[in-house]
C-alpha positions as CSV (number, residue, x, y, z in Angstrom):
1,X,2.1,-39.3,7.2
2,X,2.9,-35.4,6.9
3,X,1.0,-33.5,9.5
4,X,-0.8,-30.8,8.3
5,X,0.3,-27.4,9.0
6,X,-2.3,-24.9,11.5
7,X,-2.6,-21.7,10.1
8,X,-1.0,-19.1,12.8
9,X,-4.1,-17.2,12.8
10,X,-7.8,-16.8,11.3
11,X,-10.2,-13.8,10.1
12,X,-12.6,-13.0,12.4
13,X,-15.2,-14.1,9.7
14,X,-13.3,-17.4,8.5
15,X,-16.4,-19.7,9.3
16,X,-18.7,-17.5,7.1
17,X,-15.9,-17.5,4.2
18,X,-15.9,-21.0,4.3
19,X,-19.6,-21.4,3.4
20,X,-19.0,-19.6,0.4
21,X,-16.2,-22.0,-0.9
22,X,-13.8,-19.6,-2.1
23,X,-10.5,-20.2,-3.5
24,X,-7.7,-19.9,-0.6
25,X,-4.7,-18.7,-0.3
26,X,-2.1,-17.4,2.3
27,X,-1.2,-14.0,4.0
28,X,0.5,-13.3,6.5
29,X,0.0,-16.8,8.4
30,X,-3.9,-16.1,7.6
31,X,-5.7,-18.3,5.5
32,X,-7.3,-15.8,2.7
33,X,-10.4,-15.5,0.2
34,X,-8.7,-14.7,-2.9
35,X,-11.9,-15.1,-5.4
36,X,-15.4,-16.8,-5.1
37,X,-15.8,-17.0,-9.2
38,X,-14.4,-16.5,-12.5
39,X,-11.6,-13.8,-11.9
40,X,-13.1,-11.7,-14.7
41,X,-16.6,-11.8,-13.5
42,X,-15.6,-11.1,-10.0
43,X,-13.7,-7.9,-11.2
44,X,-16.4,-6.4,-12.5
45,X,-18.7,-7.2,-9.9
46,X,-16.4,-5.9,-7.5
47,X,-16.3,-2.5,-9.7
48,X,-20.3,-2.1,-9.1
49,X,-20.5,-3.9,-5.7
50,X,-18.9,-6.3,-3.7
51,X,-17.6,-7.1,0.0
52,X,-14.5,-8.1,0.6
53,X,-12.3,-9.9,4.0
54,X,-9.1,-7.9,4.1
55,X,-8.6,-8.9,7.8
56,X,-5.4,-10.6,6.8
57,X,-3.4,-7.5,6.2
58,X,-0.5,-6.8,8.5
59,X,-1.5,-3.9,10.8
60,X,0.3,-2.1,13.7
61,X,-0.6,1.1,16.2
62,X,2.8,2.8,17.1
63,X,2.5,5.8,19.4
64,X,4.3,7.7,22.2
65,X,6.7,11.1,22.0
66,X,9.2,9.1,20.3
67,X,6.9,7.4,17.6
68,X,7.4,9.9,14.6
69,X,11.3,9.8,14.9
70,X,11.5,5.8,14.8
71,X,8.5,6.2,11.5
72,X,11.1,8.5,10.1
73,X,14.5,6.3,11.1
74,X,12.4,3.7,8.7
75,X,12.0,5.8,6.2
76,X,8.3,6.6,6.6
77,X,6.9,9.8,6.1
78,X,4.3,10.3,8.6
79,X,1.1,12.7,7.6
80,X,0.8,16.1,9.0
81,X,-2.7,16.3,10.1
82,X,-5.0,14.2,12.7
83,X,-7.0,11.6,10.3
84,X,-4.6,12.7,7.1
85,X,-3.6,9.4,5.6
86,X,-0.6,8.6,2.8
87,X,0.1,5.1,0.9
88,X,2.9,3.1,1.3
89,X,5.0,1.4,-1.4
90,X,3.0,-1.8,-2.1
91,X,-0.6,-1.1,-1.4
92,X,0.0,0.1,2.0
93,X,-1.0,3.1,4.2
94,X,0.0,5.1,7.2
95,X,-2.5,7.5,9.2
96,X,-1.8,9.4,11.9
97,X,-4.7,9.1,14.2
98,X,-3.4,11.4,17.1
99,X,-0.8,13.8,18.0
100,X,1.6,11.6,19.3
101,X,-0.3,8.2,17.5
102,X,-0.1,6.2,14.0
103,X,-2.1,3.5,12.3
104,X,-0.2,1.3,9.6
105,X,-1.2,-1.3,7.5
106,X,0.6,-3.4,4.8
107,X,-0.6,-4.4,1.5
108,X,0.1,-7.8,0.6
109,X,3.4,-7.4,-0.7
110,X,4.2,-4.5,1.8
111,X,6.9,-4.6,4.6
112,X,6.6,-2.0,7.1
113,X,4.8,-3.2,9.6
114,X,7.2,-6.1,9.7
115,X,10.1,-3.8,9.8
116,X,8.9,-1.9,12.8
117,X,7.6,-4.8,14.4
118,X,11.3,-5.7,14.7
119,X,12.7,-2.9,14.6
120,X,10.3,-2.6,18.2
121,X,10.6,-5.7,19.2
122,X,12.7,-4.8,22.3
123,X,11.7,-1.6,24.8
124,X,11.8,1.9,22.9
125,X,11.8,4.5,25.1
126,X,9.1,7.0,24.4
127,X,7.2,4.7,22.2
128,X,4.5,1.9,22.9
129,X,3.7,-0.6,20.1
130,X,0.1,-2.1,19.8
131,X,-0.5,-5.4,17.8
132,X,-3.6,-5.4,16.1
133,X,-6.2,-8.1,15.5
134,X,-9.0,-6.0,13.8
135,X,-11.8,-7.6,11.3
136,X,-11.3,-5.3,8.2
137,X,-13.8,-5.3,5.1
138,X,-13.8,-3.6,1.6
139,X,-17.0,-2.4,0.5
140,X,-16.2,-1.9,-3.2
141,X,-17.9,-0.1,-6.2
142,X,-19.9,2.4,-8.0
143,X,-23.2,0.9,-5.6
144,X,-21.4,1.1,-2.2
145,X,-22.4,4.2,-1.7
146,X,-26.3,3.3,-1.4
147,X,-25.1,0.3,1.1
148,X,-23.4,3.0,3.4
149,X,-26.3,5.0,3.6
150,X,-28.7,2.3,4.6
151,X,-26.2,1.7,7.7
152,X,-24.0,4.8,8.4
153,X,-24.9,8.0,9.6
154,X,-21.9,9.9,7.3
155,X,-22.7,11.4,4.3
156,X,-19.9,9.8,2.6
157,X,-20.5,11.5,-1.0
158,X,-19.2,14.5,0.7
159,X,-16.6,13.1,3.3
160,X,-13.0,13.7,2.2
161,X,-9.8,11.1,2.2
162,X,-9.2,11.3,6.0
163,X,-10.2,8.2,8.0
164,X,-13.4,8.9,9.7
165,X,-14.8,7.2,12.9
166,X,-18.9,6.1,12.7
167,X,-21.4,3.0,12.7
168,X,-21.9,0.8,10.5
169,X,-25.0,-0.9,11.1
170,X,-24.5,-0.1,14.8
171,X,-21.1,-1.3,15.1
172,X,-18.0,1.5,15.8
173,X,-16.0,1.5,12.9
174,X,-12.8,3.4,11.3
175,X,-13.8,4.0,7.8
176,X,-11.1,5.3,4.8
177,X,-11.9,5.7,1.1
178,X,-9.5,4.5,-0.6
179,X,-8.7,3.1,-4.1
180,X,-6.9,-0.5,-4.7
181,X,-6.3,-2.3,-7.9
182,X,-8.8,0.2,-9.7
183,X,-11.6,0.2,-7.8
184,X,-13.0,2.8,-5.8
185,X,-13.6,0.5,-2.1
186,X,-14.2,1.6,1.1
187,X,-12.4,0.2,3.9
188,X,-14.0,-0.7,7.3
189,X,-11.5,-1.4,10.5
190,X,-13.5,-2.8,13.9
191,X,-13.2,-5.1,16.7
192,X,-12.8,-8.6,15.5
193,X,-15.8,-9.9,17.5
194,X,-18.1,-7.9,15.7
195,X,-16.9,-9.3,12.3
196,X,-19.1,-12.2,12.2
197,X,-22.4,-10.1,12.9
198,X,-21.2,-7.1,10.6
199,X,-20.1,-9.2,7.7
200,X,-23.1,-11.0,7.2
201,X,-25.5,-8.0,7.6
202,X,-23.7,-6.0,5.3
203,X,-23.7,-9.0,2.6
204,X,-27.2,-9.5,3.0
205,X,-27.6,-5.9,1.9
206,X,-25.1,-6.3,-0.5
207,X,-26.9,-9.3,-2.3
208,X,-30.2,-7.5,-2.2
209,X,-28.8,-4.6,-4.2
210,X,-27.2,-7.2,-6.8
211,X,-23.8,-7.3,-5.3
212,X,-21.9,-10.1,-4.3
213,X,-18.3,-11.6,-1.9
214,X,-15.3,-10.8,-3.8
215,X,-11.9,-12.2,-3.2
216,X,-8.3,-10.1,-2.2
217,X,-7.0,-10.8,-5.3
218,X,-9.9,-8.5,-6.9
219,X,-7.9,-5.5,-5.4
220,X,-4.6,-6.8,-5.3
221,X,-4.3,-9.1,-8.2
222,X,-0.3,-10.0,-7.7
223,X,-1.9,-12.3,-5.0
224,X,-2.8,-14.9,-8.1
225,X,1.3,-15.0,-9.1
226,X,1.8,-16.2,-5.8
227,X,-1.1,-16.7,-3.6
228,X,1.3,-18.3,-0.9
């Protein structure tokens, strides 16, 4: 008998996925959510309101004095200003969040984390990378505004694209508004152990306001040509 393959890692909120029986798939070693319902339903629930795991996207901190050059050897063109943020070919993004100090993240089809990972992988002198682990949501939709009021402090029909730091329903977050597949989301980076108490307090409040889960694949629908 074939032993089953472990996954190399889980989202922080992989137990409360599983009670809502989604449709799984694979990123990044991650077991994902790609869609809870009928794909065309979820869409457009997503488009109003909807809450979405995206803890499964590659993500990487790279900072030190020499941290910009090796961004540029990799042909990454790093953002001029603290917070300032630019996309990367395949749903990706790159933020500096210091002086010396960048945040990356994949999309799902997306490869420069993986590059610099081993392009880094032995000593660089004047540059430290950090591995990340974070629980990240999507709070999608014309709607998420009135969620993100009820729990955050930011008037976010006036914030800008920069990332912003705040709490969400007491917990520190990053926070970027972005736009994937369409749809208006935005996205929430914390510490992993906080998942599990953030994601099911901001779908209750999501479900009160007629919202629902919604899969990856709502934002980044090539995930359904090949969801391994």
């Amino acid at each position: 008998m074939m032993e089953a393959t472990l996954p190399e890692r889980l989202s922080p909120v992989h137990e409360e996925l599983e009670h809502l029986h989604p449709r799984w798939g694979n990123l990044s070693g991650m077991p994902v959510a790609l869609a809870f319902g009928e794909t065309g339903d979820e869409a457009k629930l997503a488009k109003t309101l909807g809450l979405c795991d995206a803890s499964a996207l590659p993500r990487l901190t790279v900072k030190g004095l020499g941290a910009e050059n090796v961004l540029t050897e990799q042909g990454l063109r790093a953002p001029t200003g603290i917070f300032d943020t630019t996309a990367l070919e395949g749903g990706g993004l790159l933020t500096r969040t210091g002086s010396t100090e960048f945040f990356l993240e994949d999309g799902p089809r997306g490869n420069a984390v993986a590059s610099l990972n081993q392009r880094l992988a032995a000593p660089t002198v004047g540059v430290c990378r950090v591995l990340r682990q974070d629980a990240s949501f999507l709070l999608s939709g014309t709607e998420a505004l009135q969620v993100l009021a009820e729990t955050c402090g930011v008037d976010f029909r006036a914030a800008d694209t920069r990332m912003i730091f705040s709490r969400v329903a007491g917990v520190s977050c990053s926070l970027l508004k972005r736009e994937l597949g369409g749809t208006g989301v935005f996205q929430l980076w914390l510490d992993g152990s906080y998942g599990p108490y953030l994601w099911h307090t901001l779908l209750e409040i999501v479900q009160e306001q007629r919202g629902g889960p919604a899969g990856l694949a709502c934002f980044f629908p090539e995930l359904f040509v090949n969801p391994s």
